[in-house]
CHARMM-style PDB file with segment names, atoms N, HN, CA, C and O in Angstrom:
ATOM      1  N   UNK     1     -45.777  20.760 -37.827  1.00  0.00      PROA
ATOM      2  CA  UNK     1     -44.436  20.362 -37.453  1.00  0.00      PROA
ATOM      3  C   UNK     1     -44.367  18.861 -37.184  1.00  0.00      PROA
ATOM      4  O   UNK     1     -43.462  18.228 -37.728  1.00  0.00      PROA
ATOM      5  N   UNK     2     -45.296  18.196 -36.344  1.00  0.00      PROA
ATOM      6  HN  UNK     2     -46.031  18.710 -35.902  1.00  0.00      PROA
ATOM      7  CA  UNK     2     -45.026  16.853 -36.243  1.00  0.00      PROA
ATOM      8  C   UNK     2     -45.336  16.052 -37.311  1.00  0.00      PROA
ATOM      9  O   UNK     2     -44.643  15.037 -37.374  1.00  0.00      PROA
ATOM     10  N   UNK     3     -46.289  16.211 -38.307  1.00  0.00      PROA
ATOM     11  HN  UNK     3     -46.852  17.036 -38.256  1.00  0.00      PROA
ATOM     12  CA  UNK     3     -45.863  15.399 -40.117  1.00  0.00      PROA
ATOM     13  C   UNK     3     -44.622  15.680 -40.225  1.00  0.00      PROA
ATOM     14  O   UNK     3     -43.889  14.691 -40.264  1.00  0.00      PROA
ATOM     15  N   UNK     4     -44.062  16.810 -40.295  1.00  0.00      PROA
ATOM     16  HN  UNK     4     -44.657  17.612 -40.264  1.00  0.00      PROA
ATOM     17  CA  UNK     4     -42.552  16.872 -40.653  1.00  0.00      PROA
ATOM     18  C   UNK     4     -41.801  15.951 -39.906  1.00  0.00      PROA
ATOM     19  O   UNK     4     -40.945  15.248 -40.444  1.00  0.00      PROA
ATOM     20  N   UNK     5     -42.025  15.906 -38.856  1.00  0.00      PROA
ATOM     21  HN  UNK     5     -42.720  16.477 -38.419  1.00  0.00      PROA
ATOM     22  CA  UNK     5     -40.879  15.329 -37.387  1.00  0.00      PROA
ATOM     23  C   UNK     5     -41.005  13.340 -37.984  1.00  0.00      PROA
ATOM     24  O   UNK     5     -40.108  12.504 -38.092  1.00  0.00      PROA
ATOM     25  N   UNK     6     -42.505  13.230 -38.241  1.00  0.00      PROA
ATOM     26  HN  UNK     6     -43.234  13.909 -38.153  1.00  0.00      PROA
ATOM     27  CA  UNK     6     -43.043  11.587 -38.798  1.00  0.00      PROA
ATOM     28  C   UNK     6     -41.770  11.046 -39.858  1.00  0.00      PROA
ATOM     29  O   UNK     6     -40.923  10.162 -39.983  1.00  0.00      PROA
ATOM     30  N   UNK     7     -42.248  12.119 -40.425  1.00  0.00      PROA
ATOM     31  HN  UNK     7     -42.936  12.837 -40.323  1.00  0.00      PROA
ATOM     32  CA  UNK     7     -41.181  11.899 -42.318  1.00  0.00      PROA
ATOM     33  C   UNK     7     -39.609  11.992 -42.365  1.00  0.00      PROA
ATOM     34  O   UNK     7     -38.880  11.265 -43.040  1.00  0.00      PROA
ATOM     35  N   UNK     8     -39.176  13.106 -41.456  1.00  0.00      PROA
ATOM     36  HN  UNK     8     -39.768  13.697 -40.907  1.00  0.00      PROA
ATOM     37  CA  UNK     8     -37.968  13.486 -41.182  1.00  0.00      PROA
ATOM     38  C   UNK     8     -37.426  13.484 -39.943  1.00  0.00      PROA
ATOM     39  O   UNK     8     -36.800  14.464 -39.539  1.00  0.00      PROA
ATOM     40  N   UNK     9     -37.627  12.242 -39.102  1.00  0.00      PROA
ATOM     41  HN  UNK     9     -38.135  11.446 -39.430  1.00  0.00      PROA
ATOM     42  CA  UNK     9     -37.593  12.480 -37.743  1.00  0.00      PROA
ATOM     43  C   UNK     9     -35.956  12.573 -37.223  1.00  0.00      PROA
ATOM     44  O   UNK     9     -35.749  12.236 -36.057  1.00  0.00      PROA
ATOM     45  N   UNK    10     -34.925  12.968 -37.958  1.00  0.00      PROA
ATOM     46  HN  UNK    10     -35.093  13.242 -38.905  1.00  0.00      PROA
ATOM     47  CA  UNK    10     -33.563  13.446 -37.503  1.00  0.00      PROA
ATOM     48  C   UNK    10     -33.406  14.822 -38.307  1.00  0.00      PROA
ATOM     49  O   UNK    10     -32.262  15.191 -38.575  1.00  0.00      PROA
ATOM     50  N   UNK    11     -34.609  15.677 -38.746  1.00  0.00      PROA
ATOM     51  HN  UNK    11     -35.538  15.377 -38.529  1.00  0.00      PROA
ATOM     52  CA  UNK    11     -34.501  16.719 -39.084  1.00  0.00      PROA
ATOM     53  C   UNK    11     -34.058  17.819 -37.933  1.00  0.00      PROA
ATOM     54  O   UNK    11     -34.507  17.692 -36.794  1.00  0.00      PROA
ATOM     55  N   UNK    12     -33.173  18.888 -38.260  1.00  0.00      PROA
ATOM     56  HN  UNK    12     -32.808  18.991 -39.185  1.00  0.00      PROA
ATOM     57  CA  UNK    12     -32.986  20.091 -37.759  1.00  0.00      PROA
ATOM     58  C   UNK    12     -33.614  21.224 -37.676  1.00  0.00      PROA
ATOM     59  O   UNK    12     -33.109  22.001 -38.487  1.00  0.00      PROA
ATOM     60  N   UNK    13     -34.287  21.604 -37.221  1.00  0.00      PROA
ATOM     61  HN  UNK    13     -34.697  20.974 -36.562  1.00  0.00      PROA
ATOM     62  CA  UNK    13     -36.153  22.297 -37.381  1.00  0.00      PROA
ATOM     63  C   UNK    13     -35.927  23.542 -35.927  1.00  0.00      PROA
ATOM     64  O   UNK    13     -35.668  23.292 -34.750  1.00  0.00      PROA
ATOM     65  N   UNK    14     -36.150  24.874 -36.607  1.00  0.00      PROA
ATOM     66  HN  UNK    14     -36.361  25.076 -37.563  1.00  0.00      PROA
ATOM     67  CA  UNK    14     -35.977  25.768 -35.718  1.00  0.00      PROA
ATOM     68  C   UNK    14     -36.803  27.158 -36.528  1.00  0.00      PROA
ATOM     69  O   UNK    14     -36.429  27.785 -37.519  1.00  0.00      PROA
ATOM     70  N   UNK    15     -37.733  27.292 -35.896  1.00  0.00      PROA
ATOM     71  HN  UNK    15     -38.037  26.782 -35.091  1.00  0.00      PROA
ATOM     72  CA  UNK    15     -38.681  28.462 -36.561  1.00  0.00      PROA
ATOM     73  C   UNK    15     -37.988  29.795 -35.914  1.00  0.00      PROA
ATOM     74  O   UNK    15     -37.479  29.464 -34.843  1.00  0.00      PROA
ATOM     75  N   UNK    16     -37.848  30.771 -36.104  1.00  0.00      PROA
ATOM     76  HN  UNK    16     -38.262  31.040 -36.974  1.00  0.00      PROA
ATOM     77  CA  UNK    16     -37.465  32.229 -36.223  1.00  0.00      PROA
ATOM     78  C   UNK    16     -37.773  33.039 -37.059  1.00  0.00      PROA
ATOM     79  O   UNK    16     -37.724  32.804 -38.267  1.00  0.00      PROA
ATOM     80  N   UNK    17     -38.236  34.406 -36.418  1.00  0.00      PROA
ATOM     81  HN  UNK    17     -38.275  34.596 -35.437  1.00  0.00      PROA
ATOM     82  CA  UNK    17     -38.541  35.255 -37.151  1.00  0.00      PROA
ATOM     83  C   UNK    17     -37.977  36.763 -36.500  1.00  0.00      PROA
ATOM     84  O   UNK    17     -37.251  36.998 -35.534  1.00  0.00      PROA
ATOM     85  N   UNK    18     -38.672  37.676 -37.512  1.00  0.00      PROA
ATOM     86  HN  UNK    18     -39.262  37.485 -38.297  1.00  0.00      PROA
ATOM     87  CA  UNK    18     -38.293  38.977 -36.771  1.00  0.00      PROA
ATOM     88  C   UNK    18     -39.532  40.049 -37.223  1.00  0.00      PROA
ATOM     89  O   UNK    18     -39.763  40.308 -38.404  1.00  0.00      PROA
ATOM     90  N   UNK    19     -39.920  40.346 -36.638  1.00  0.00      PROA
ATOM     91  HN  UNK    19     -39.732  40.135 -35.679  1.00  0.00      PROA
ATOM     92  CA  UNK    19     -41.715  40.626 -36.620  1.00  0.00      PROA
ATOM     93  C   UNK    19     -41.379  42.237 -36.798  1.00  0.00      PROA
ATOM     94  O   UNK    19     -40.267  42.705 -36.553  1.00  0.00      PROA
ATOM     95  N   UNK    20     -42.623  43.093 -37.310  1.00  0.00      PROA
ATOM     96  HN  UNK    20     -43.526  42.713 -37.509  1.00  0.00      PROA
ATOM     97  CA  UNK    20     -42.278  44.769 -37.119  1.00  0.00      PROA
ATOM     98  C   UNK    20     -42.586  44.860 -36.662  1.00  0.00      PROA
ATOM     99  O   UNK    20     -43.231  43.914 -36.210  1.00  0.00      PROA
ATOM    100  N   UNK    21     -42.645  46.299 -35.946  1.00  0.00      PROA
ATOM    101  HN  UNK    21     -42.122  47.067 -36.313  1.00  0.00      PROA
ATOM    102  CA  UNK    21     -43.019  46.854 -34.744  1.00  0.00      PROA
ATOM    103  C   UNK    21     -44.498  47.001 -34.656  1.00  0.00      PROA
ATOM    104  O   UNK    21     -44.623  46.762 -33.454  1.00  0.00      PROA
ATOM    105  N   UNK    22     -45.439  47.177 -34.989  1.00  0.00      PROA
ATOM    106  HN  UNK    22     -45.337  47.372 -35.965  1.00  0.00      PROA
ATOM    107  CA  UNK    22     -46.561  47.348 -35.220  1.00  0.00      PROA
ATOM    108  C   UNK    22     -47.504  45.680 -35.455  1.00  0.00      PROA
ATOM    109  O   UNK    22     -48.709  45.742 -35.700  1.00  0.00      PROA
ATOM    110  N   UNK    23     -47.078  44.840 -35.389  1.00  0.00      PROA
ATOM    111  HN  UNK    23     -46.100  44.790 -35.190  1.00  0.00      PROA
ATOM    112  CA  UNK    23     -47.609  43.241 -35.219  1.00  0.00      PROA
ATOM    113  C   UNK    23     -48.438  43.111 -34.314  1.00  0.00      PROA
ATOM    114  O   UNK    23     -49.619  42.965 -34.628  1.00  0.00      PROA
ATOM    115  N   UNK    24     -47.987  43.133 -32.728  1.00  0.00      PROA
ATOM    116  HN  UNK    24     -47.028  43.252 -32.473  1.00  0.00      PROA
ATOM    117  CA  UNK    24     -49.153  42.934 -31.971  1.00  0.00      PROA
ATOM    118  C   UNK    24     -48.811  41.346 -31.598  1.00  0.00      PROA
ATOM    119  O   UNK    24     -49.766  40.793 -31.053  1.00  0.00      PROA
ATOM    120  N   UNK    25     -47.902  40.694 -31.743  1.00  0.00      PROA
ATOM    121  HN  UNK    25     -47.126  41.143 -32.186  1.00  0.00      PROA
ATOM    122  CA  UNK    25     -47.980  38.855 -31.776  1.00  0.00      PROA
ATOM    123  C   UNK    25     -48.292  38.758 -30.331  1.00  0.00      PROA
ATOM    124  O   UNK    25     -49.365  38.181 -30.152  1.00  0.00      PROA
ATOM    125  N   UNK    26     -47.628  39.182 -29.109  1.00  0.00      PROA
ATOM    126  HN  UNK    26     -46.756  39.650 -29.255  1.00  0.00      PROA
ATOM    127  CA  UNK    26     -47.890  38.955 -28.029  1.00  0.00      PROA
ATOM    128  C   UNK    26     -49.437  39.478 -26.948  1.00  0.00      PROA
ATOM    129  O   UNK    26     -49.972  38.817 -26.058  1.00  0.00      PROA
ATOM    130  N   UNK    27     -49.788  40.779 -27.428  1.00  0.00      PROA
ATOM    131  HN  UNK    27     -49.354  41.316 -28.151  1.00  0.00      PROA
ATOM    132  CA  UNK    27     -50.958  41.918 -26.844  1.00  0.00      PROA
ATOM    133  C   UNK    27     -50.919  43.090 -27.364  1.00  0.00      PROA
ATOM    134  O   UNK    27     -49.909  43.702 -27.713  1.00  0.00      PROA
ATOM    135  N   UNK    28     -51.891  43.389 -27.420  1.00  0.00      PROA
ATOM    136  HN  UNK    28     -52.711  42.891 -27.137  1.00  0.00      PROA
ATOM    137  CA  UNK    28     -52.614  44.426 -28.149  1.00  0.00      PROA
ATOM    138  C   UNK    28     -51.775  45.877 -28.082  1.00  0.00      PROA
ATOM    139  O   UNK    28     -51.764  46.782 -28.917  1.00  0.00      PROA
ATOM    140  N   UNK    29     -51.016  45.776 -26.688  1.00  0.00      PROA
ATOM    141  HN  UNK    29     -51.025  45.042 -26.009  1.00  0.00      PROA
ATOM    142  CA  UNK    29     -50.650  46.680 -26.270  1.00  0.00      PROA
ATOM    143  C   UNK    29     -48.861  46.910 -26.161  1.00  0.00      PROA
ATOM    144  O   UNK    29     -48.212  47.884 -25.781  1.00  0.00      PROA
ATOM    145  N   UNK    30     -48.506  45.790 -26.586  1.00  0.00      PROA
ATOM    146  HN  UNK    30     -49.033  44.999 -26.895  1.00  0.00      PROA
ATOM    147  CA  UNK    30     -47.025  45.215 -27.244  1.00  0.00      PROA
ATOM    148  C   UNK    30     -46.359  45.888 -28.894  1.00  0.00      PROA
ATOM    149  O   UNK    30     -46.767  45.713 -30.042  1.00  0.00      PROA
ATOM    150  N   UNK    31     -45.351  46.579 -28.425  1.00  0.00      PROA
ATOM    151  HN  UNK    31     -45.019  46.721 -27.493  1.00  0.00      PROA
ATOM    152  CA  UNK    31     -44.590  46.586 -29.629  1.00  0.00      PROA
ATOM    153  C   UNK    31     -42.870  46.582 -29.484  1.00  0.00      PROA
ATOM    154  O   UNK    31     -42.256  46.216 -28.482  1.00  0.00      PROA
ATOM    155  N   UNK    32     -42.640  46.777 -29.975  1.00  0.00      PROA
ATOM    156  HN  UNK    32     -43.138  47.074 -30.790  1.00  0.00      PROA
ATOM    157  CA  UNK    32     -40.774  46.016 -30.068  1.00  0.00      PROA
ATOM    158  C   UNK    32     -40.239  47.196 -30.707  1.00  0.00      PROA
ATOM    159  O   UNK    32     -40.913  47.660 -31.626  1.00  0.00      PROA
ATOM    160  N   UNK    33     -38.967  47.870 -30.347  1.00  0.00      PROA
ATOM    161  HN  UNK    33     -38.419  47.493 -29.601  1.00  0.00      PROA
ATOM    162  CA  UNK    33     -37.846  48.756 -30.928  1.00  0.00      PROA
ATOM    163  C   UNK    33     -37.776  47.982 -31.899  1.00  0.00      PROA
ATOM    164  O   UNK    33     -37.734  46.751 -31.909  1.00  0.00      PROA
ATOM    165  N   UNK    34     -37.757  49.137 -33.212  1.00  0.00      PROA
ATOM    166  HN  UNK    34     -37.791  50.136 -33.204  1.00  0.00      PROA
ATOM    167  CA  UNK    34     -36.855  48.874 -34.053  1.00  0.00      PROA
ATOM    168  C   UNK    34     -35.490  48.454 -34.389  1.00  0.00      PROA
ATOM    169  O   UNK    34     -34.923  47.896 -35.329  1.00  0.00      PROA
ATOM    170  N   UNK    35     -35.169  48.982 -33.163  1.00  0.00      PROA
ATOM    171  HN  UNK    35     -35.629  49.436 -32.399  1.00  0.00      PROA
ATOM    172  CA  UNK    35     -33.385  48.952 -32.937  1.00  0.00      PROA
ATOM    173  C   UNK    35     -33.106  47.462 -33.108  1.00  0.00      PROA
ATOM    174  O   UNK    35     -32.313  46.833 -33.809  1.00  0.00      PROA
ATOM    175  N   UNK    36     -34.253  47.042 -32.016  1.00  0.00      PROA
ATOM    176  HN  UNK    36     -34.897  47.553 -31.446  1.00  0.00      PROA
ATOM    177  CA  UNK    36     -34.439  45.549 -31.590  1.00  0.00      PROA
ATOM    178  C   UNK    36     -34.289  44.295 -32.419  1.00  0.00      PROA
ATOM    179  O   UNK    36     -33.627  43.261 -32.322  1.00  0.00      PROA
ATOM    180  N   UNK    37     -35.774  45.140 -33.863  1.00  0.00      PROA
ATOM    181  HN  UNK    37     -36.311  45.979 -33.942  1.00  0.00      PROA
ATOM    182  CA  UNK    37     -35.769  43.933 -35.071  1.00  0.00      PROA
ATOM    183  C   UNK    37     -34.341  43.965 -35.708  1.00  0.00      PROA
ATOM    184  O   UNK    37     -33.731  42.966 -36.089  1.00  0.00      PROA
ATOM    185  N   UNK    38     -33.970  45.039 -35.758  1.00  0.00      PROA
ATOM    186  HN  UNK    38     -34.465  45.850 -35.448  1.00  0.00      PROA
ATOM    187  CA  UNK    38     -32.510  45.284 -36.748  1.00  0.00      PROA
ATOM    188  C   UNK    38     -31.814  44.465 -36.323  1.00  0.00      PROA
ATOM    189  O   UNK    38     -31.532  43.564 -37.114  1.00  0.00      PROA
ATOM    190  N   UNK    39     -31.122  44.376 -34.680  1.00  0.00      PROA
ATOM    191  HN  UNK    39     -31.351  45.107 -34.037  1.00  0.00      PROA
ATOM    192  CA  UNK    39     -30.487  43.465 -34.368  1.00  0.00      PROA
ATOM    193  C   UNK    39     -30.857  42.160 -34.335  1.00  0.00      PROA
ATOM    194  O   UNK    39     -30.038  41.251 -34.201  1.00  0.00      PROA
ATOM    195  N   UNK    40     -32.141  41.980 -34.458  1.00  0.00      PROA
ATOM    196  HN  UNK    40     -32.807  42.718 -34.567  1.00  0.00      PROA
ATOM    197  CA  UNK    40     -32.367  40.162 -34.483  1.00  0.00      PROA
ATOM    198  C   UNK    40     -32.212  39.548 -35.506  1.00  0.00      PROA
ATOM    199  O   UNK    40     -32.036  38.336 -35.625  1.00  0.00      PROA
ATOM    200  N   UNK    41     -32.286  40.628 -36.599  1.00  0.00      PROA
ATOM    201  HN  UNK    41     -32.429  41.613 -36.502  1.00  0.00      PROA
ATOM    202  CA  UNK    41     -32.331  40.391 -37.881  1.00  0.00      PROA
ATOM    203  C   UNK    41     -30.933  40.177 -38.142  1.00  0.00      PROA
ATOM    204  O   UNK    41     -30.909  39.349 -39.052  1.00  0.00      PROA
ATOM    205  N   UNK    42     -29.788  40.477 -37.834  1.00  0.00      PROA
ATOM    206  HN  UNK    42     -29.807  41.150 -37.095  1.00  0.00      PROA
ATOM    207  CA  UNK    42     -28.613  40.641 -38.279  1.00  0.00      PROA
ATOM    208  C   UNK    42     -28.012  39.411 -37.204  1.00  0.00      PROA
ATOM    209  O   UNK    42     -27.047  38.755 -37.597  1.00  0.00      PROA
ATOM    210  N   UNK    43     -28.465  39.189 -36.169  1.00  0.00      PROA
ATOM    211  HN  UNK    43     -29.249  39.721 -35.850  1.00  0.00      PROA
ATOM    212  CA  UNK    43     -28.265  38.172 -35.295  1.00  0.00      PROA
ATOM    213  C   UNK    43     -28.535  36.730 -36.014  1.00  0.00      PROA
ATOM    214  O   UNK    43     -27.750  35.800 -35.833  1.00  0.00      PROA
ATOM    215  N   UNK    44     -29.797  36.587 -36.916  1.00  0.00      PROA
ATOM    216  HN  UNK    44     -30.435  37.343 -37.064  1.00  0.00      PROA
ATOM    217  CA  UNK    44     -30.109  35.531 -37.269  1.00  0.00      PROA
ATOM    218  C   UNK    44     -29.333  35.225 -38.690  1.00  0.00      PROA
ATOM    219  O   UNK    44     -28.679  34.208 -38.920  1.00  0.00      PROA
ATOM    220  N   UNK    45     -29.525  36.221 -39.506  1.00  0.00      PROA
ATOM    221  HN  UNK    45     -30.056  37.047 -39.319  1.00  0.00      PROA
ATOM    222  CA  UNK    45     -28.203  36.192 -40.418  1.00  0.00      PROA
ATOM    223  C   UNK    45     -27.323  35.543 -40.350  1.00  0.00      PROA
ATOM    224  O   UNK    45     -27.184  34.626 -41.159  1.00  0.00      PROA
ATOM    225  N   UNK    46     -26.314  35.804 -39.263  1.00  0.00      PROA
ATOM    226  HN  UNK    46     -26.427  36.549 -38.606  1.00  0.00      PROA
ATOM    227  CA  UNK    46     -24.834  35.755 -38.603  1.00  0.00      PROA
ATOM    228  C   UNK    46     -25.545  33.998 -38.154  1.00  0.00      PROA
ATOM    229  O   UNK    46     -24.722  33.147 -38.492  1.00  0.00      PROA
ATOM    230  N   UNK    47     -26.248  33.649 -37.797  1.00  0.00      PROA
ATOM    231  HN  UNK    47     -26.916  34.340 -37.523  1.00  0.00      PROA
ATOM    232  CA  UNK    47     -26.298  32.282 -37.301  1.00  0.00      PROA
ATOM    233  C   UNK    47     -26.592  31.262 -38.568  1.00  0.00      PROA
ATOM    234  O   UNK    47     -26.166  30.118 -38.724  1.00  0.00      PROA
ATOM    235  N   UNK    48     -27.547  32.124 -39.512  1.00  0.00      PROA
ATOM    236  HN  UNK    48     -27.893  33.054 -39.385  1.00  0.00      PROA
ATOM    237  CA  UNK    48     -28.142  31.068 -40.679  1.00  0.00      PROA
ATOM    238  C   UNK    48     -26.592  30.526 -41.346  1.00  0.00      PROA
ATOM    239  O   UNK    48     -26.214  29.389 -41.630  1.00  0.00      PROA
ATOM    240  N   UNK    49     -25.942  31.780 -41.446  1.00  0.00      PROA
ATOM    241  HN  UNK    49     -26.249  32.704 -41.215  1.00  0.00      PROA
ATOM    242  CA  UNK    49     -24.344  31.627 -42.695  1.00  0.00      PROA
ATOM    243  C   UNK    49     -23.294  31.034 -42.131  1.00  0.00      PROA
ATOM    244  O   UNK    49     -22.453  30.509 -42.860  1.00  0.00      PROA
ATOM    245  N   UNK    50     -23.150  31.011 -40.658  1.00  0.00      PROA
ATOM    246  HN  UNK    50     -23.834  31.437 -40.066  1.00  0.00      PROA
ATOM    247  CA  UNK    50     -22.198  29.855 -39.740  1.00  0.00      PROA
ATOM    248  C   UNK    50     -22.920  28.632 -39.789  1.00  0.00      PROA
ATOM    249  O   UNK    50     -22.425  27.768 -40.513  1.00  0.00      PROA
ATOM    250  N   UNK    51     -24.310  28.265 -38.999  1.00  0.00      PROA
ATOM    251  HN  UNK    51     -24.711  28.967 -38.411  1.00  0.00      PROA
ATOM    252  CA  UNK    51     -24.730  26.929 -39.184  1.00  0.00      PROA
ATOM    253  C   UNK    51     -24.445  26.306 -40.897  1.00  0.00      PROA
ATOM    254  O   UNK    51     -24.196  25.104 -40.991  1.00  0.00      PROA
ATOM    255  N   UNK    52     -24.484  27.000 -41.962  1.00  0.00      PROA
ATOM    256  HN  UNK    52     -24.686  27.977 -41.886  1.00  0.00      PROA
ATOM    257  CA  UNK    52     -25.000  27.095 -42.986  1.00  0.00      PROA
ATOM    258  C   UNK    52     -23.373  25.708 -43.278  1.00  0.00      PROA
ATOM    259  O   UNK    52     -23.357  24.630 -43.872  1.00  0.00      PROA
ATOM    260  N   UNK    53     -22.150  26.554 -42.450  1.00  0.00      PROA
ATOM    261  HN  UNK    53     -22.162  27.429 -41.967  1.00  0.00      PROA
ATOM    262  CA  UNK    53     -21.253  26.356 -43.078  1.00  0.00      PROA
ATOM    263  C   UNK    53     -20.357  25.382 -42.014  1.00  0.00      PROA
ATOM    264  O   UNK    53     -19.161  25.165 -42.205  1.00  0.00      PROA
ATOM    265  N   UNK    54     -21.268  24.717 -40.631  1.00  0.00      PROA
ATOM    266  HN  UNK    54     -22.240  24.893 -40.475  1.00  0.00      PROA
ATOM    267  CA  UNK    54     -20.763  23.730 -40.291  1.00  0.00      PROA
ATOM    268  C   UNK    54     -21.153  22.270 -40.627  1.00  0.00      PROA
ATOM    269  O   UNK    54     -22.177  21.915 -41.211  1.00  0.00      PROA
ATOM    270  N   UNK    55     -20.166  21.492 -40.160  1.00  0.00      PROA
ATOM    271  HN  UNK    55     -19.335  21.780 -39.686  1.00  0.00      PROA
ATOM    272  CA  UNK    55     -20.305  19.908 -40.707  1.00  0.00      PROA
ATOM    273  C   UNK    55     -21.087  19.426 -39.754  1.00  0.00      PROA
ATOM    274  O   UNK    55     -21.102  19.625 -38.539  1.00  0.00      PROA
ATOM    275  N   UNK    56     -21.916  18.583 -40.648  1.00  0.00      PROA
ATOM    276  HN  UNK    56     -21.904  18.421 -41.635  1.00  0.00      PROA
ATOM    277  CA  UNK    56     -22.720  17.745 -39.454  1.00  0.00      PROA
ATOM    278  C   UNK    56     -22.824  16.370 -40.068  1.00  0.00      PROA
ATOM    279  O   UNK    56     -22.801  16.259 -41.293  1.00  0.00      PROA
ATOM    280  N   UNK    57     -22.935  15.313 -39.279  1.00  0.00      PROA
ATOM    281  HN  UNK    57     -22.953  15.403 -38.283  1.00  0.00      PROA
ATOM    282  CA  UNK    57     -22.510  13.735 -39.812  1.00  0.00      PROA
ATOM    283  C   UNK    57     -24.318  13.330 -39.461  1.00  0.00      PROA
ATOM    284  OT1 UNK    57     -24.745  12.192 -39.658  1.00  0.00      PROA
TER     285      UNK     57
END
């Protein structure tokens, strides 16, 4: 990320994801509703296609 930040340092840079249930990213003993990914997934959607479609100077 910070080569990027060097080269593009007024870049807009925001990592997101939506992981399955069965990943493990946090502990061994960690897993996440499905219900959960569905909605983050449809959450991030809904944000990619608005940011997508505001003005920025």
């Amino acid at each position: 990320m910070q080569r990027h930040h060097q080269r593009l340092p007024r870049a807009e840079i925001i990592l997101m994801g939506v992981e399955e249930p069965r990943c493990l990213i946090h502990a061994p003993n960690e897993s996440v509703d499905p219900a959960e990914i569905q909605h983050m997934a449809h959450v991030e959607a809904l944000f990619l296609s608005r940011y997508a479609t505001t003005r920025r100077s």
